[in-house]
N, C-alpha and C positions, 0 to 999 in steps of 0.2 A: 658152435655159434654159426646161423644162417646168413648173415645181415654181417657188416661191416660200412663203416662210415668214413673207411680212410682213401685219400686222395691219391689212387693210382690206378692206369690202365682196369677198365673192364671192357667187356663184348657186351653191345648194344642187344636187349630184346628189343622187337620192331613187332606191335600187332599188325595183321594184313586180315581185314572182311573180305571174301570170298569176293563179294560183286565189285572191290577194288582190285583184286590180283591182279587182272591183266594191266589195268593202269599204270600200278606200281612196277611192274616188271618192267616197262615202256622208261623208266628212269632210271632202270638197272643199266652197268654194259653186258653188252651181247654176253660173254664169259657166265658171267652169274646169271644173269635171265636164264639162261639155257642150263645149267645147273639146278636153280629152283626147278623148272618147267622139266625135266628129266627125273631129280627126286621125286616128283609123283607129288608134291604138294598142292591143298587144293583149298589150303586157309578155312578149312573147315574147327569149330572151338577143339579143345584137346589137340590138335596136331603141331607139329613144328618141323622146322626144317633148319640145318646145320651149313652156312652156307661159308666156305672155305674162301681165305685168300689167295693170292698170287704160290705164296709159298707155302702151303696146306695147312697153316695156323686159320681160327677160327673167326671168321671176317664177323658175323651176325647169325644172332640164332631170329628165324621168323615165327610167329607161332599164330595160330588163327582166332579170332573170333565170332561170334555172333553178327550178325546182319542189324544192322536199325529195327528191319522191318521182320525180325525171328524174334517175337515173343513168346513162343510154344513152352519152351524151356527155360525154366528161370533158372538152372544149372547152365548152361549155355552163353546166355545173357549177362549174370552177375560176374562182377570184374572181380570180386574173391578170388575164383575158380582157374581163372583166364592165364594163371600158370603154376597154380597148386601143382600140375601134373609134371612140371619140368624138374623140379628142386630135386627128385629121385634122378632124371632120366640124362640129366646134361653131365658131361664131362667137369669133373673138378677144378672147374675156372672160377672166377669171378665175372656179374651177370650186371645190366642194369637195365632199368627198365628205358628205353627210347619213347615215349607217346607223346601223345595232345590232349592226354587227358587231364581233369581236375584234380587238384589235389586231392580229394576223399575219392575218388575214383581210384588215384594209384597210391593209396592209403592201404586202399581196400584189398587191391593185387597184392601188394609186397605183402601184405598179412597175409594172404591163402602160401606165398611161396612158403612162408613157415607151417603154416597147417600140413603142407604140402610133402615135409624135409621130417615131421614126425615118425616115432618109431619107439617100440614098445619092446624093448630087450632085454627089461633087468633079470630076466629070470635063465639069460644064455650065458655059455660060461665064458664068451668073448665081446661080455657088454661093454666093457674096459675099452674095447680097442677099437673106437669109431671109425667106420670106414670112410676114405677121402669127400671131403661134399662140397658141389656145389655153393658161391657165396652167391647171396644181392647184394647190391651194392646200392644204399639206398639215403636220404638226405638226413639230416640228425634230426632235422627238428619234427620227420616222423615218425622217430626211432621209440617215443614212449609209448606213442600210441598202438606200437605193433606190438610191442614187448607184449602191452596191456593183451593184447586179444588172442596173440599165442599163448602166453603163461596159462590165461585161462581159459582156452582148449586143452591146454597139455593136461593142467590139474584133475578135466573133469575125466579127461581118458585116462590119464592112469588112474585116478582111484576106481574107475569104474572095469578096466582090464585085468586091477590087482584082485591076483585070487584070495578066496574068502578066508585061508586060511594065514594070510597076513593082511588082512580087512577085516575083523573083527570091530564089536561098539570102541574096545579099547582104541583101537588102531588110526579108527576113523576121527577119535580124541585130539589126538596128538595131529593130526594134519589140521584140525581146524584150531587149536593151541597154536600151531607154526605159521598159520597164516595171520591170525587175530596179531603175535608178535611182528611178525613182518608187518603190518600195516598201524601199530600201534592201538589196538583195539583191546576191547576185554574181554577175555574167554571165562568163563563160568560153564562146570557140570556138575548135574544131580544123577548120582548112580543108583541103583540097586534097589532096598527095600528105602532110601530115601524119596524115592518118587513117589511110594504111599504117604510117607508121612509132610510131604509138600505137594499132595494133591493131582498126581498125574496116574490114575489106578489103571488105566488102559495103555499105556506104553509098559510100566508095569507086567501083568499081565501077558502083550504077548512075547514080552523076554523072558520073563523069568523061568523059563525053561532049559536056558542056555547057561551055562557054566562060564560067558562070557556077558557080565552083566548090563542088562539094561540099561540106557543113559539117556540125559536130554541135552545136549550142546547148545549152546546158546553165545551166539558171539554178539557184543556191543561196540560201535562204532562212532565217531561223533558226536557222542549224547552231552556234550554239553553245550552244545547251540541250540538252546532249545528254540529260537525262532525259525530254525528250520523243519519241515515236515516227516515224517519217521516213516519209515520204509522198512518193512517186514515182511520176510525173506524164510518159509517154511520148506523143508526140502525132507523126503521118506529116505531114512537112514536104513531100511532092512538092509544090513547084510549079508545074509542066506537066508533063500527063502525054502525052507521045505514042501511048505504048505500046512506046517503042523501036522496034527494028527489026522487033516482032510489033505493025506500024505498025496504030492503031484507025482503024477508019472516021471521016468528018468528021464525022457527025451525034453520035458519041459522043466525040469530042475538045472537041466543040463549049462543056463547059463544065470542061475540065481544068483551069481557073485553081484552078478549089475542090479539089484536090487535094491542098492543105495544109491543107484543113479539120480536118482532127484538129490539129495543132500551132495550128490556132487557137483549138481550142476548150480546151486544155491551157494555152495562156494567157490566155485569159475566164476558167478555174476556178482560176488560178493567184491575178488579181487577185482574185477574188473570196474566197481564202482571206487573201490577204495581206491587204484590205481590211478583213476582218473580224476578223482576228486569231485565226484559229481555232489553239489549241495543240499544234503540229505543226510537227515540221523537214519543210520540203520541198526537192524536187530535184526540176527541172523536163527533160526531155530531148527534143531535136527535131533527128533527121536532117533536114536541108534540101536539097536535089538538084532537080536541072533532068532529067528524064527525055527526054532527048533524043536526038536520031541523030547519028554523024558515024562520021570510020571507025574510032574507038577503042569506039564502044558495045559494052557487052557482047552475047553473041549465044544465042541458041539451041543447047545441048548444050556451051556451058561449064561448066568448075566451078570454083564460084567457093569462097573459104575465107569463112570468118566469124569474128568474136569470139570466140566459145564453141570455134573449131576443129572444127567438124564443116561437112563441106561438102557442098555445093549444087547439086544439077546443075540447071541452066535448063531448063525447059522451054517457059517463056512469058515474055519480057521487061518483058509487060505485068504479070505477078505482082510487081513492081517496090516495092510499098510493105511489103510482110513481107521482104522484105528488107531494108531498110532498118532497119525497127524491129527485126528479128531481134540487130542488134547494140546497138542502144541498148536492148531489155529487157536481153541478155547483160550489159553495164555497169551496170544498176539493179539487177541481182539480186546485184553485188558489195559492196553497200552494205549487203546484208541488210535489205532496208528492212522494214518493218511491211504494208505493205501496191504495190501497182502496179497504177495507172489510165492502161488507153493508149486512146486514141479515133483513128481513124482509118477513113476514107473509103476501105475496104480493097475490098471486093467488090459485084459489082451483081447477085453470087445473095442476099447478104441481101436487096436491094430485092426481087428478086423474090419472096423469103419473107416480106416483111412489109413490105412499100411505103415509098414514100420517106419518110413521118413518123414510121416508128417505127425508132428506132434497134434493131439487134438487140446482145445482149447476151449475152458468156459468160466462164465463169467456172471455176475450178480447184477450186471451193469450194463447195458448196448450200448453207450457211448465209451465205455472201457473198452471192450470187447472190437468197437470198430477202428480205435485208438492204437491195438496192439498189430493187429490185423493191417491196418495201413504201413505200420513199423516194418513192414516185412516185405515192401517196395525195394528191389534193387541189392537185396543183403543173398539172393541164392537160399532163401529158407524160405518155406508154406507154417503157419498154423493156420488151423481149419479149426472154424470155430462149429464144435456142437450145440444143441439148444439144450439148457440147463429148464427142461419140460418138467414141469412139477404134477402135469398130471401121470407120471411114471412113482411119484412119492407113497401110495397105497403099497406098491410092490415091496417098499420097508416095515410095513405094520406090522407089529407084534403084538399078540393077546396079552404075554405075560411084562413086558418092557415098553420102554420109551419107541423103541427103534429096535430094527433089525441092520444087523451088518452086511447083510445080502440077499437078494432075494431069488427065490424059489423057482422062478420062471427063468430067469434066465436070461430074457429079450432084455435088450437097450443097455448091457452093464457100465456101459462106463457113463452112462447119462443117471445111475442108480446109486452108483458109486461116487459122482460130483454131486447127485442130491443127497448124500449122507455127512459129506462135510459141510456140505450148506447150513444143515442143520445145527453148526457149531460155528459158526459165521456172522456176529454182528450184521445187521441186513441195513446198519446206517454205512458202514466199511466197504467200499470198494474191494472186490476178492475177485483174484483170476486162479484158477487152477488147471496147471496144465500135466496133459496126462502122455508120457512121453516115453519110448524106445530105449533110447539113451545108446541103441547098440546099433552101426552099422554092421546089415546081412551080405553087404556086397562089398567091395572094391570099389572106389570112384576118386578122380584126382583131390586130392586135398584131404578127404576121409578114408584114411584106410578100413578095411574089416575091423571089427570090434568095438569097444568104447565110444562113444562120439557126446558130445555138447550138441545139442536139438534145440532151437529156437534163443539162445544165447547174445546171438547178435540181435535177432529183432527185438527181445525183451531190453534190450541193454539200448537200443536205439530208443525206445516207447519212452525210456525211461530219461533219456536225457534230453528227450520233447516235453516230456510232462515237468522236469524240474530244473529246467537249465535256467528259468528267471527267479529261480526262488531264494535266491544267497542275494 
C-alpha cells in the first residue's frame, strides 16, 4: 500500500519553481540554505532535494517544478508527474504533500505518486517479498479517487505486460468476469463456433486458428436506468499477434503480447467509470482471438462475411485487428448507444505519424474530436487528432467484395484503417477511435518501460464533462 490516511508524523514535500528558489532560500536559516544551495539543487521538474535536520533525520524532501511561463512540456507542467519520480527514489518514510495547490491539482500529484510506486514482478521468484516503500500520506476524502486512477493504470499494465502465454482469449475472460463482479455488472461470452451461429463471422475467422478459442466479452453495467445515456466501450482483444500467415518478422512479433492493449485499456476506463459512478449505462465489448497459424487460418484473397453483411476481401492477414472490431462496432451500433470509444493497438503508421506517446485520434464528429482534444488540458497526455479523409476510401476497393481489409499502397495506414471501421459505424453515432501504443519504449517518472494506459485520463475527463449533468 502507497497512501495511508492515518494521523502521525510525516516529512513535508515542499514544490520550489526554479525562478522562486532564491526567494525561498531567503526564508530558510543560513544551515539549510547553504545545504539546499551546496546539493546542487536547482528546482528544475524531476529533481529533488533531501534536506536534513539538526540531528541528520529527514527535515523536508524539495522537489522542482515547472515555471508558470514553461509550457514546452506538458510532461513537466502536469501536476500528475510532479512526484511520480520519488515513490521509487525516497527513503522508506512517510511523505506528504506541503503546497498551495487546488484540490484536483494535488488529486492529480498523489495519483502519479502511485503510477509512480508501480512494478511488474509476478513473474520473479521474490514477488512475495516487497521491498520497503515509501508512503503518502494523503486526506481520505481523496483516497477514492486515487485508488480509482491507480487501479486502473495498474489493470491496463498488467494485462498488457502479461505474457501471452498466461493471456490467452480464455484468460483475458476471466479478468473482465473479475471486474464485471467487482463492480456488480454482467459479464456475458460467445466462444468458438458460437459466434458463427450468433452472427460475428469475422472475429470467428481470425481466431479460429488458435487452439485457444475465439470469444467476444461483452460486460453490462447500469442497464437498468434507462434514462440514462449508454456508453459503448469497444477495446482489440488480439492476444498474439503473429501476423497470420502474412507471417511478421521476429523483431516486430517481438512484443505481440500487447496486442490486447486496447481491450485493456477499455477495461481501466471501464473500472474507472464504474468506480466513480459516473451516470451512464455502459457496455463494454472485447473480441478476444489468438492470431495464429495452423491450416485452418484465414488466408490472403479470402472473403470473408461480417456482422453488418458486407464483405471483406483479405488482403493482409496481419490487418487482423479491424477485423475483428469491425463486428463488435457492428453490435454496438445496434444498441443506438449515445456515444462509441474503441482503443486499439490498430496500426504502426499512426506511430509513425506521431510516435509512440501520442495516441492518434479520429472521429465521425469535430465537435467530438475538439471535445476530447480539450480533455487533455493539464492531465500530462497529447491525443493528436488525424483527419478521418475519406478521399483515402478508394485505397479499400475491391473487385470481388464489399471492402478490402488493407490496401495495397501503403500510404496513410492508419487514416485506412479508421476508414474501414467507419464503414461499420452508424454515421447518426458519435464514434471516436483511438489508435494507440499502449507500450512505453522509455523510462519516464510515473511510466516505467513496458505496459502503459495512453490517453485514459483524458478520455475519462471528456467523459465526465460530457455526462456529469445527466443523472
Amino acid at each position: 500500500m502507497n497512501y495511508t490516511t492515518e494521523d502521525f508524523p510525516s516529512i513535508p514535500l515542499i514544490p520550489v519553481k526554479k525562478s522562486q528558489l532564491e526567494q525561498y532560500l531567503e526564508t530558510q536559516d543560513k544551515t539549510t540554505a547553504n545545504w539546499i544551495k551546496n546539493s546542487g539543487f536547482e528546482a528544475k521538474p524531476q529533481k529533488y532535494c533531501i534536506v536534513p535536520d539538526q540531528q541528520g533525520a529527514i527535515q523536508m524532501v524539495l522537489f522542482g517544478i515547472a515555471d508558470d511561463t514553461d509550457n514546452d512540456n506538458i510532461d513537466d507542467s502536469a501536476k500528475i508527474w510532479a512526484i511520480a519520480g520519488l515513490a521509487k527514489k525516497l527513503p522508506a518514510k512517510t511523505y506528504q504533500l506541503q503546497t498551495d495547490w487546488s484540490d484536483t491539482e494535488q488529486i492529480q500529484a498523489e495519483t502519479g505518486w502511485g503510477l509512480g510506486a508501480y512494478r511488474f514482478n509476478f513473474f520473479k521468484k521474490d514477488f512475495l517479498q516487497p521491498e520497503p516503500a515509501a508512503k503518502l500520506k494523503v486526506d481520505e476524502s481523496h483516497l477514492q479517487q486515487i485508488n480509482a486512477f491507480v487501479d486502473a493504470f495498474t489493470l491496463v499494465r498488467d494485462l498488457v505486460n502479461t505474457p501471452a502465454n498466461h493471456m490467452m482469449p480464455e484468460d483475458l475472460s476471466k479478468m473482465a468476469e473479475e471486474l464485471a463482479i467487482q463492480h456488480q455488472a454482467v459479464f456475458t461470452e460467445i466462444i468458438g463456433d458460437d459466434l458463427l451461429q450468433q452472427n460475428f463471422p469475422a472475429i470467428h475467422a481470425v481466431g479460429r486458428a488458435s487452439k485457444h478459442a475465439p470469444r467476444l466479452l461483452q460486460l453490462n453495467w447500469n442497464t437498468d436506468n434507462k434514462d440514462l445515456p449508454l456508453l459503448a466501450l469497444v477495446g482489440k482483444g488480439v492476444c498474439f499477434d503473429t501476423g497470420g500467415l502474412d507471417l511478421k518478422p521476429s523483431r516486430f512479433m517481438r512484443l505481440m503480447k500487447k496486442d490486447m492493449g486496447g481491450a485493456a485499456h477499455v477495461l481501466g476506463l471501464a473500472h474507472l467509470i464504474m468506480s466513480l459512478k459516473l451516470p451512464v449505462r455502459l457496455q463494454v465489448l472485447i473480441p478476444a482471438v489468438d492470431n495464429a497459424i495452423s491450416g485452418d487460418a484465414y488466408r490472403p484473397g479470402d472473403i470473408l462475411d461480417t456482422r453488418a453483411h458486407k464483405t471483406v476481401e483479405i488482403d493482409n492477414t496481419d490487418a487482423e485487428g479491424r477485423l475483428v472490431l469491425c463486428d463488435a462496432l457492428s453490435f454496438a451500433c445496434e444498441s443506438s448507444p449515445d456515444l462509441i470509444i474503441d482503443f486499439a493497438t490498430l496500426t504502426g503508421a499512426a506511430r509513425v505519424a506521431v510516435g509512440t506517446e501520442i495516441p492518434a485520434l479520429f472521429s465521425n464528429s469535430d465537435k467530438l474530436t475538439n471535445a476530447i482534444q480539450n480533455a487533455c488540458k493539464n492531465t500530462g497526455e497529447l491525443l493528436w487528432a488525424l483527419p478521418l479523409y475519406h478521399g483515402y476510401r478508394y485505397q479499400l476497393d475491391s473487385s470481388v467484395a464489399d471492402i478490402a481489409n488493407a490496401s495495397a499502397e501503403g500510404y496513410g495506414g492508419a487514416i485506412t484503417a479508421a476508414l474501414y471501421l467507419h464503414e461499420f459505424v452508424d454515421s447518426q453515432i458519435d464514434w471516436a477511435h483511438i489508435d494507440v501504443m499502449a507500450w512505453n519504449t522509455r523510462e519516464r517518472p510515473g511510466r516505467p518501460k513496458g505496459g502503459e494506459a495512453m490517453g485514459l485520463i483524458t478520455i475519462f475527463n471528456f467523459l465526465r464533462q460530457r455526462y456529469q449533468n445527466t443523472a
